[in-house]
C-alpha positions as CSV (number, residue, x, y, z in Angstrom):
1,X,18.6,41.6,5.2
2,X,20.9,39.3,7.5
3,X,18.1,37.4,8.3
4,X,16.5,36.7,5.1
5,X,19.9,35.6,4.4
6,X,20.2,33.0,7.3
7,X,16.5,31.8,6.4
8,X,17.7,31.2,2.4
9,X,20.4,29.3,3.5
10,X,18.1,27.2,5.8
11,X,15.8,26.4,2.8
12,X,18.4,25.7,0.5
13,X,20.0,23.1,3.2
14,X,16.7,21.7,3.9
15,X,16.3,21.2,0.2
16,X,19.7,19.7,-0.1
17,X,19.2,17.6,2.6
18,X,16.1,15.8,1.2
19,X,15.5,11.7,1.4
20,X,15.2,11.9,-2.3
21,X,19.3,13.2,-2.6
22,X,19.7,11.1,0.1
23,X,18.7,7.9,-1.9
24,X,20.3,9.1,-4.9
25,X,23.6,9.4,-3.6
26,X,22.9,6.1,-1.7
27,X,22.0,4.3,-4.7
28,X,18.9,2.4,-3.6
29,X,15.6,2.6,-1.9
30,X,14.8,1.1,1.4
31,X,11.3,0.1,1.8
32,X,9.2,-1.2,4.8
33,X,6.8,-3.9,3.9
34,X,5.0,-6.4,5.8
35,X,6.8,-10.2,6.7
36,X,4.2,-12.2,5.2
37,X,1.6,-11.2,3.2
38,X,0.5,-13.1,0.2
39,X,-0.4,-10.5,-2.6
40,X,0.8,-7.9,-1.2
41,X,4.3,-8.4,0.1
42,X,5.9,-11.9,0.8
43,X,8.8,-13.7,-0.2
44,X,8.2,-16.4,-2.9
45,X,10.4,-19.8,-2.8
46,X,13.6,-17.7,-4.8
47,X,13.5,-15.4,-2.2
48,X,12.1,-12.8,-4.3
49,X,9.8,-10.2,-3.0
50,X,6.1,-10.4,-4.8
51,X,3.4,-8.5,-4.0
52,X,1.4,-4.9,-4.3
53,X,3.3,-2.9,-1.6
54,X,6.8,-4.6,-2.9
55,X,6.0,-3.5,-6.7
56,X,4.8,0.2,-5.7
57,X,8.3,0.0,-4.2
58,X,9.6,-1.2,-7.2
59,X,8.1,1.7,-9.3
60,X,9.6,4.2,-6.9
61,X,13.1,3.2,-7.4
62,X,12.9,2.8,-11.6
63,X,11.6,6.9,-11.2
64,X,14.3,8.3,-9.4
65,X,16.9,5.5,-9.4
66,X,16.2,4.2,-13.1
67,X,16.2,0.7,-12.0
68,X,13.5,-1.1,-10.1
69,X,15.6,-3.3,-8.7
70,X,17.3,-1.0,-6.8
71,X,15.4,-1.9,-3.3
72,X,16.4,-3.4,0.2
73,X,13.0,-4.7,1.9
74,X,12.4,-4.5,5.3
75,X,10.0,-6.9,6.2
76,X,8.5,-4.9,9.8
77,X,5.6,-5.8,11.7
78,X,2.3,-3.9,12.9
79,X,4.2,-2.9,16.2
80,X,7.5,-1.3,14.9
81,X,6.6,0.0,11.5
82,X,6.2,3.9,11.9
83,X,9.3,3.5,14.8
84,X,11.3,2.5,11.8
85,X,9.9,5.2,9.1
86,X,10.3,7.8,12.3
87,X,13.7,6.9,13.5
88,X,14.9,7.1,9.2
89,X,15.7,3.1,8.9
90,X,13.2,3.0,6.0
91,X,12.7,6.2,3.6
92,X,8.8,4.5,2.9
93,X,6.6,2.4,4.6
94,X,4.8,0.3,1.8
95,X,2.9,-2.3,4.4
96,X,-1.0,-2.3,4.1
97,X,-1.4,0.5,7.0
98,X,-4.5,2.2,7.5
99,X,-4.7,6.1,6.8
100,X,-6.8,7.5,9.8
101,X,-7.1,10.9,11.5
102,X,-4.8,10.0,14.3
103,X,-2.2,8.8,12.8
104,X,-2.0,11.4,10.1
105,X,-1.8,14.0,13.0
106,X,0.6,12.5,15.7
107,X,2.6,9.9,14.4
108,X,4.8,12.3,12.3
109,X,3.9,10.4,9.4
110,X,2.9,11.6,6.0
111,X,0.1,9.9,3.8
112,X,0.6,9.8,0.1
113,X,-2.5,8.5,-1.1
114,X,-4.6,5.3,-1.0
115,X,-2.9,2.3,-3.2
116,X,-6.0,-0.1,-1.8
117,X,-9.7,0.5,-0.6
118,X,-10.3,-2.1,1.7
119,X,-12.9,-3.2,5.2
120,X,-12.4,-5.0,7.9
121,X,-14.3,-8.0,7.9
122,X,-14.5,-11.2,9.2
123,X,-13.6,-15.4,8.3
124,X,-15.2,-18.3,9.9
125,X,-15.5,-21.6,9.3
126,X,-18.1,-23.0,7.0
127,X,-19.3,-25.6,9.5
128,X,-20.9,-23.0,12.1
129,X,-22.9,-22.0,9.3
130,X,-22.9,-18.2,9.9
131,X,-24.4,-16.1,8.0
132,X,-23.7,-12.8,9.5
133,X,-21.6,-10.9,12.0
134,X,-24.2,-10.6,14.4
135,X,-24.1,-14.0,15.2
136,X,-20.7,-13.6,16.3
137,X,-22.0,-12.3,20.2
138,X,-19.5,-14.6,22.7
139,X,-17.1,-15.1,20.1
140,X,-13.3,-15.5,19.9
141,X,-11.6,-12.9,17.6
142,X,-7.8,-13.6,16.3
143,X,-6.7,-10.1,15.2
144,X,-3.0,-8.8,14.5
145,X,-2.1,-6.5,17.7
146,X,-1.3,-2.0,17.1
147,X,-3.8,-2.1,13.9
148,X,-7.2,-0.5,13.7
149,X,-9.2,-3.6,13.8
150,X,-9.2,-3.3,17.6
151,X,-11.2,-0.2,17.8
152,X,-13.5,-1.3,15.1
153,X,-14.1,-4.4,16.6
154,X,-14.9,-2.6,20.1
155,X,-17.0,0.1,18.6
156,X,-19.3,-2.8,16.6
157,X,-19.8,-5.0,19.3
158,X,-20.8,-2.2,22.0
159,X,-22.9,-0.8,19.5
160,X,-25.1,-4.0,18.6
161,X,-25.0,-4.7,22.2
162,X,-22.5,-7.5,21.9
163,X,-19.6,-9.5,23.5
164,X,-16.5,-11.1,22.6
165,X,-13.1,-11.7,23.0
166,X,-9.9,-10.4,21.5
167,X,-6.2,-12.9,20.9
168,X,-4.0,-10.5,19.5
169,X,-0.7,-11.7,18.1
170,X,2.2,-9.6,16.6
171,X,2.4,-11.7,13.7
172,X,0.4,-13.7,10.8
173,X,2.3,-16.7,11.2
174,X,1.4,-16.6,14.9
175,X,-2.4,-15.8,14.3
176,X,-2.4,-18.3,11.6
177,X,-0.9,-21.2,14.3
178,X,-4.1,-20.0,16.9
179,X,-6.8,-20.6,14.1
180,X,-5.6,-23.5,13.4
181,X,-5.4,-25.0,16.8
182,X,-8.4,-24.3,17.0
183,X,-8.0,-21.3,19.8
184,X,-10.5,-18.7,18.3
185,X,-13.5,-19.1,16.7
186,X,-12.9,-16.3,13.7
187,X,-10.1,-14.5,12.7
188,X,-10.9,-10.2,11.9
189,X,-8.9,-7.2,9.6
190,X,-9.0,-6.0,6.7
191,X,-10.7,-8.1,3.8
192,X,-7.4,-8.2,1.6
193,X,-5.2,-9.7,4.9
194,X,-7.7,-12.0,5.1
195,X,-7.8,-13.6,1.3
196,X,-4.1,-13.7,2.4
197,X,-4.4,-15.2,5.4
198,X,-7.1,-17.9,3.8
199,X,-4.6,-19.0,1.3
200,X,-2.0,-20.0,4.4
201,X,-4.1,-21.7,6.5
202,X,-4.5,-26.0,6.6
203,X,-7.7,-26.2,5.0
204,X,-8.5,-23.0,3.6
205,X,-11.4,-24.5,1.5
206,X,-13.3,-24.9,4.6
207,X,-13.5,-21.4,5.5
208,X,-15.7,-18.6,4.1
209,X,-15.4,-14.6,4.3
210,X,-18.6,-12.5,5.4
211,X,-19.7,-10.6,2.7
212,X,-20.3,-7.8,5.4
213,X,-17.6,-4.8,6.4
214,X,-17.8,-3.1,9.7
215,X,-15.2,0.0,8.7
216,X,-13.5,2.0,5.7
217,X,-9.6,1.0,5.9
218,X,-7.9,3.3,3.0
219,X,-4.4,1.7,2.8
220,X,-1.9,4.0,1.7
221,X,2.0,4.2,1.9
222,X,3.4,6.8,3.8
223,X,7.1,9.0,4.4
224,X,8.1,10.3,7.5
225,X,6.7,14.2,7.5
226,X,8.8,17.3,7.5
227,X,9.9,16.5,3.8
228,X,8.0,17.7,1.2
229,X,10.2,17.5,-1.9
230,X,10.2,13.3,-0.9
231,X,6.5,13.5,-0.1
232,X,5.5,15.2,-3.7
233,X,7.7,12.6,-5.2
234,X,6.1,9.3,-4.3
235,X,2.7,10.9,-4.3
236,X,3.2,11.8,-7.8
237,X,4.6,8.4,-9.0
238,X,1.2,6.8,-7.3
239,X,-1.0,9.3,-9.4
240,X,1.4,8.1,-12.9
241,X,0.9,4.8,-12.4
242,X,-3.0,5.5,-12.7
243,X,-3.2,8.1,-14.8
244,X,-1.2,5.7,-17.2
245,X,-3.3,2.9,-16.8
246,X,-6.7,5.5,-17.0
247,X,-5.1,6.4,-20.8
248,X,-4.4,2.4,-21.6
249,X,-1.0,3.0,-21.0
250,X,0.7,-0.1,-20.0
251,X,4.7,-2.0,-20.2
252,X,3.9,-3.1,-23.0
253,X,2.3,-0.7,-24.8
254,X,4.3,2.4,-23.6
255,X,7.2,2.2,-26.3
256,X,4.8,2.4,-29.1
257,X,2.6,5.3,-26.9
258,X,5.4,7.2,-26.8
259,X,6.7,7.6,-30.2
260,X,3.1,7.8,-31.7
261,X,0.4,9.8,-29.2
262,X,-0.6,13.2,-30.0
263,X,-2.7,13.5,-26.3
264,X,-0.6,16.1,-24.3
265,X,-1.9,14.4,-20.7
266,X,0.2,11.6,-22.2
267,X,3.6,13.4,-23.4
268,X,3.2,15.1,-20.3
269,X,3.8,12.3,-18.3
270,X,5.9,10.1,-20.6
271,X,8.2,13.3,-20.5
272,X,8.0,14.0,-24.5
273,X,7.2,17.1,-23.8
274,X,6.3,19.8,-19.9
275,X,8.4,19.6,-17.0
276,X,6.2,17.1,-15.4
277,X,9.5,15.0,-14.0
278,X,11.6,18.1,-13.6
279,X,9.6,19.7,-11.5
280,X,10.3,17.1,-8.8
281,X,13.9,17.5,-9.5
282,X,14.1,14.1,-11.6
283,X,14.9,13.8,-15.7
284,X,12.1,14.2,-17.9
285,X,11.4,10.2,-18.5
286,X,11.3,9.3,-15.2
287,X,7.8,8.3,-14.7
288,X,8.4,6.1,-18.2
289,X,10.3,4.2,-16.3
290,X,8.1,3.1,-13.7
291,X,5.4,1.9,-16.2
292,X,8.2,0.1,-18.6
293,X,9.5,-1.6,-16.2
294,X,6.9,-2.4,-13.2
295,X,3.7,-1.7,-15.0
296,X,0.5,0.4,-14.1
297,X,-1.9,0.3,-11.5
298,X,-4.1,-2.4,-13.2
299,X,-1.1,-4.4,-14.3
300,X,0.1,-4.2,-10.5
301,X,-3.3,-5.1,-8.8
302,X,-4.1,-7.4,-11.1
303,X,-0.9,-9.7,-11.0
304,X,-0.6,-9.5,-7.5
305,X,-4.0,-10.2,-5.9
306,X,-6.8,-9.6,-8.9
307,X,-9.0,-12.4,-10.8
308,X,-6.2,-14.0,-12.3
309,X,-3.9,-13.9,-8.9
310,X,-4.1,-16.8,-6.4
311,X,-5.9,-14.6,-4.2
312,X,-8.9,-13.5,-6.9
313,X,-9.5,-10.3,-5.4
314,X,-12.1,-8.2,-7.6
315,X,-11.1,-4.7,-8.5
316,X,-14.0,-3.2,-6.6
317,X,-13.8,0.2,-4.6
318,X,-10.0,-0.1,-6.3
319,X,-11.1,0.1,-10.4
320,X,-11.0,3.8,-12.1
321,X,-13.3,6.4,-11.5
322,X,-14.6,5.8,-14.7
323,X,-15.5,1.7,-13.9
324,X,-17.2,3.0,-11.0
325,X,-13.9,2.9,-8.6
326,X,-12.4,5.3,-6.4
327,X,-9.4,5.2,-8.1
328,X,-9.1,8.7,-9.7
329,X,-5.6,10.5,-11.3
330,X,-5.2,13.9,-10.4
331,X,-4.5,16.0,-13.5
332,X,-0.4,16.2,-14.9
333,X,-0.7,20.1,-16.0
């Protein structure tokens, strides 16, 4: 009996002792994003945070803090972002990282789900008129160092029986400095970094992206594992924001929604009715919140980096299920 007592009071102290008290007693979020990436997390000339990672951020903190202003970026590089999530200096890392095997098993890191299906691919200048990536044997690569495009680079080449040669830098802005002096030939990663990276560099109208992908890169945030009340929370708040925008649910749209639906899915997650919210220890609007005041998944992608964006991205791999996407909600019930 003693010691089902000592293991009670273990769980409750765990529970107690969850990132999501944590960050309600602290009164705001802390969110690692990446220094410089247009469209998905960069600063714009106010010094305001724009982007995809920075608004799924944003979301968070109006569901449990009730304000989506509530957040302290931390712009971290490819090098020292899961140190940071690990060591507790961020409570998510929100910085277009790759979801793979390894990492999910020995990084003590927890995956959430995938905010953006992307490839790695590859950006060369129109002038060498190439047409694909196997033309690319003897080539100079500038990649950004500790990300996956180094393995998928080496596995490619050696298996078309190909060379080439890897500058790896820690950051965009110093990758972006080597193309443009002129010191690789093509720059590789993921297709979204580099519409980003296009839209930094001197003469951006001279270069052209391959229309090929050499690897799957699911980009998802992630917590630091051990805590699964914080874990279920942003998970959650990623499947509301596209269950609301797979019901047409949208800011502007949600007041009206609210007061007049009779779908159950819906007052379900608009909190009318269930214990959707308080079931991850929040009040019962709180995922109403996140699409009043940040917007769903479409409004999200598509201000940030989709066809109306400066980066035109199409919606792709990254529509609805039901647009022939990938993105699909799981059920609120």
């Amino acid at each position: 009996m003693f010691r089902v007592f000592l293991i009670l009071i273990f769980i409750v102290g765990a529970l107690s002792s969850s990132k999501l008290e944590i960050i309600k007693k602290r009164g705001f979020l802390r969110c690692g994003v990446n220094s410089n990436l247009p469209g998905f997390s960069q600063k714009d000339r106010d010094g305001i945070w724009r982007g995809l990672d920075v608004d799924f951020c944003r979301a968070v903190a109006a569901t449990i803090l009730r304000d989506s202003s509530k957040v302290k970026f931390i712009p971290l590089e490819t090098n020292n972002r899961f140190k940071a999530l690990k060591r507790g200096k961020i409570d998510i890392l929100s910085r277009n990282t790759t979801q793979t095997e390894s990492r999910d098993t020995t990084l003590g890191v927890d995956f959430i789900g995938v905010i953006y299906y992307d490839s790695e691919g590859f950006m060369v200048p129109k002038a060498l008129s190439i047409k694909s990536i196997k033309e690319l044997d003897g080539a100079t690569i500038c990649i950004k160092s500790n990300t996956t495009t180094e393995l998928n680079l080496d596995d490619y080449f050696k298996s078309h029986q190909m060379q080439y040669k890897a500058l790896k830098f820690k950051t965009n802005e110093e990758l972006i400095q080597a193309f443009d002096d002129k010191k690789c030939d093509v720059i590789s990663g993921d297709i979204s970094g580099l519409h980003a990276q296009k839209s930094l560099l001197k003469e951006p109208e001279k270069l052209v992206i391959l229309e090929e992908k050499i690897s799957r890169e699911p980009l998802s945030p992630a917590v630091k594992e051990g805590d699964f009340r914080w874990r279920d929370t942003v998970k959650w708040i990623r499947e509301a924001l596209l269950l609301a925008e797979a019901k047409d649910i949208n800011s502007t749209t949600v007041d009206n929604i609210k007061t007049t639906t009779k779908d159950s899915e819906i007052k379900r997650l608009l909190g009318i009715e269930g214990t959707t919210c308080q079931n991850l220890h929040l009040d019962s609007d709180c995922f109403y919140r996140a699409i009043k005041q940040v917007g769903n998944y479409g409004e999200i992608f598509e201000k940030n980096i989709g066809k109306n964006s400066p980066l035109r991205i199409e919606r792709g791999l990254n529509g609805l299920w039901k647009d022939g996407g990938l993105m699909y909600p799981l059920p609120f019930r």
